[in-house]
N, C-alpha and C positions, 0 to 999 in steps of 0.2 A: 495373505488376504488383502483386497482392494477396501482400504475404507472411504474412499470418494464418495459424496454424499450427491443427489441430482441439484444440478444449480438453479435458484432462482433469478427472474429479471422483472426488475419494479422500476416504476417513475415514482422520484421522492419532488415533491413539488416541482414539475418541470414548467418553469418560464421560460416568455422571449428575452434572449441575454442581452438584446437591445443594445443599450451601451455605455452598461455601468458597470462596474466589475464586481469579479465574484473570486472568493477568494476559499481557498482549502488550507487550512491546517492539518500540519502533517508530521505525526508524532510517532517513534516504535520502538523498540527495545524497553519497555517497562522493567517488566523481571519482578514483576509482583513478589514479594516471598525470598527472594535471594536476601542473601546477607549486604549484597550491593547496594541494593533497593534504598534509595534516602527520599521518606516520606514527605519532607518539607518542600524537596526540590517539585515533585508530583505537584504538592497543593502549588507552589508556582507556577508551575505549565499550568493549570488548571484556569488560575486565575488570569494568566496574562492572554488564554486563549476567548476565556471567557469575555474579558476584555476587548480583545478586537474585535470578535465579533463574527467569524469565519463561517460563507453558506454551509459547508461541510466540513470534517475532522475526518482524517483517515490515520489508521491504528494500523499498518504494516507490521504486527507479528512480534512476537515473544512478550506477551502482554506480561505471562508467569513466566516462573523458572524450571520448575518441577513438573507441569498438569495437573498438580493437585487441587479438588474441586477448593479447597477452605483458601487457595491463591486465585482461583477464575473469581472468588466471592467478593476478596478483597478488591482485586482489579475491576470486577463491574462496581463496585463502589463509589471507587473514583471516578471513573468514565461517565457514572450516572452526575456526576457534580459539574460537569461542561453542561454549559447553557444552551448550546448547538442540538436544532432539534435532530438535525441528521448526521450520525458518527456510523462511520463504515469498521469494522475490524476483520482484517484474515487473521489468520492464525500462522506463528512460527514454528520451527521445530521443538524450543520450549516448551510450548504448548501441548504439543502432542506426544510429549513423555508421559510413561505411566497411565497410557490409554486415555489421555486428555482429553485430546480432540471428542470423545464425546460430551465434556463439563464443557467445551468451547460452545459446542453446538447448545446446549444448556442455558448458557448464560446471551450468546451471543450471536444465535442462529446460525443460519445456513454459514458452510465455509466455502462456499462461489454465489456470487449474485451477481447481477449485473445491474446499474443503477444510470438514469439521468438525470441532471440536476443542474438548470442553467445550461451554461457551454458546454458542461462536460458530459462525458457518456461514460462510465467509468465500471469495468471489469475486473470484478477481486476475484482470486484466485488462490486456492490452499495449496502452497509450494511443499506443505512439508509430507516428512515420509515418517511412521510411528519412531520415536527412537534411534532414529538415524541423525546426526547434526546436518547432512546435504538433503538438498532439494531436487526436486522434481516438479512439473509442470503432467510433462504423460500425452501422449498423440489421441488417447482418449475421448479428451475435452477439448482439441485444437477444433474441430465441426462447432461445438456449441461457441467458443471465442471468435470464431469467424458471424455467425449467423449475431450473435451480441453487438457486434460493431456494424451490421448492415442497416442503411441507412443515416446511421447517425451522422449528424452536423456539429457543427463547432470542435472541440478537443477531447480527442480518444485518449484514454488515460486505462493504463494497467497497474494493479494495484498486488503484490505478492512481497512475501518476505523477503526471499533470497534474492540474492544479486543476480544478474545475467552475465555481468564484466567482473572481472576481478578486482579492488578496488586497491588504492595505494596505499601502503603505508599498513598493510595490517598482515606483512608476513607470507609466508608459503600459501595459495590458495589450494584450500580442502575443499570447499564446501560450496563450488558454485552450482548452480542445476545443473542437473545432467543431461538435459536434454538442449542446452541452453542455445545452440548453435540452431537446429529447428524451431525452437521455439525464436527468435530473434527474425529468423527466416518470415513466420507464423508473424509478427510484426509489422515488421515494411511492409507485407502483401496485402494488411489489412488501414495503412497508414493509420498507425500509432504514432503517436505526438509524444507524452511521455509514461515512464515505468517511474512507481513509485516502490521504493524498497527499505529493507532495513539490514538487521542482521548482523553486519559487522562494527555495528558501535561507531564506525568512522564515516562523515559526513564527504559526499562527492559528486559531483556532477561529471557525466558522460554527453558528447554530443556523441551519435552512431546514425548513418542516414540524414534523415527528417526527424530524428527522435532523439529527445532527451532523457537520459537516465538520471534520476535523480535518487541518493541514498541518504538516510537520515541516521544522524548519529543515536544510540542513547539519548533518552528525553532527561531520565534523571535516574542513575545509577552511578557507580565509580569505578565501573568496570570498564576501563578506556585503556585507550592504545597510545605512548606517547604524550605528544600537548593537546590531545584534542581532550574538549570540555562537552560535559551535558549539554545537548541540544537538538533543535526540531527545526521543519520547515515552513515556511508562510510561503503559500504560493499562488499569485492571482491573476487573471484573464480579463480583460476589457472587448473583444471580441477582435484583438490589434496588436497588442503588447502584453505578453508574457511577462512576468516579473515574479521571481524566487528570491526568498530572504533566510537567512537561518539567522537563528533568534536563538542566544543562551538565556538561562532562567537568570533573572537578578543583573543581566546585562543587557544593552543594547543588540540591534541586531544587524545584517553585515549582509550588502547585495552580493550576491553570487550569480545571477542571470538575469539580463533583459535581453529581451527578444521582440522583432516583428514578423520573426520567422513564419508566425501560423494567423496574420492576418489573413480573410479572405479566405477560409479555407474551403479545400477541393480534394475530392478521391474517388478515382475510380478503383472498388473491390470486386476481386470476382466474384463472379456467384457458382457457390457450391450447389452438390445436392442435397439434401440433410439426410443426415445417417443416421442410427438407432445410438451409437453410442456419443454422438451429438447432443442427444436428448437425456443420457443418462451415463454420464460416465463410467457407474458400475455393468453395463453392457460390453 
């Protein structure tokens, strides 16, 4: 059974990004409810997010651990205590254990939207599959990702759990998409600037193309691989310079990217036709 839900696409306060920067906080692997789960480190990120001040928060997946609604409850909890009026979440495979994905939809609506905000133009997307720890994307919804990023200006940004690249340092890869070769394809064609991800706990950056991958570690759990520590990304745009930080809770934070790569930007996309399952993925 196909549970792909039809995508929304909204403008959350869209300004001219003129030329001040805007910056996205980018947190994923909660694990609500896991035995990992450390409460204190959450009210951290919370505070330290609230603190800077970020246009937007994006939530990449495995908010829970289980899909149990009494863990989506806990997790919109928290989420409700960031100051940020606009926080984006997809949902992980976590999530969609034990028929989650419909307490997702519950607590935290649609699991595809498409959003502009400032620079960015930004496509979330539900990578996961019920029950399964690997992801998928699906040719399904590749019409409706294309026709998402038609027209837009400034930074295409994709938003999904799962990895696309295999990431270092965390072992045998199981669990990348499966489609993930097409779907990267479905990328370039569309110039996407960066993929925002989670999933493996271990924080990394990918340059591929014109596009950056970026994976965020666990925000706050103990569920790590190695030396890597609880942590999120800060990542901001001036309509020039691209600048990514990861930030540990209770520590300093640590450049990992600047860029002039995506001053001035320019794409030509082709233009498809729009197809029925375009409009609704369960077609």
């Amino acid at each position: 059974m196909n549970n792909r839900v039809e995508p929304r696409t909204k403008s959350i306060g869209l300004e001219s990004a003129e030329t001040r920067r805007y910056t996205i906080a980018h947190i994923s692997d909660l694990h609500c409810g896991s035995q990992h789960f450390v409460a204190h480190l959450m009210e951290q990120v919370i505070n330290e997010i609230n603190e800077i001040g970020p246009d937007l928060v994006m939530v990449t997946g495995d908010i829970v651990d289980q899909g149990f609604r009494q863990e989506f409850r806990t997790a919109r909890a928290f989420i409700d205590r960031l100051e940020c009026a606009d926080v984006l979440v997809v949902p992980g495979n976590h999530d969609a254990r034990n028929v989650g994905y419909l307490h997702f939809e519950d607590f935290f609506g649609s699991r595809f939207k498409s959003v502009s905000k400032g620079p960015f133009r930004i496509v979330c997307i539900d990578s996961s599959e019920p029950d399964l720890d690997e992801g998928k994307v699906g040719r399904e919804i590749y019409g409706w990702i294309t026709e998402s990023f038609a027209g837009a200006e400034g930074l295409r940004i994709v938003a999904l759990h799962h990895h696309l690249i295999p990431i270092p340092k965390t072992g045998r890869e199981r669990n990348i998409v499966t489609d993930a070769g097409d779907f990267l394809h479905l990328l370039v064609e569309n110039c996407v600037n960066i993929v925002l991800s989670g999933h493996r706990h271990v924080p990394n950056v990918w340059s591929f193309e014109d596009m950056y991958l970026i994976n965020a570690g666990t925000a706050c759990t103990t569920r790590l691989r190695g030396y890597t520590k609880p942590c999120y990304n800060i990542i901001s745009f001036d309509g020039h310079t691209l600048e990514v930080y990861r930030k540990t809770p209770f520590e300093g934070s640590e450049a990992i990217l600047k860029t002039d790569r995506f001053a001035g930007l320019s794409c030509s996309v082709p233009v498809r036709p729009k197809t029925s399952s375009a409009e609704n993925p369960e077609a």
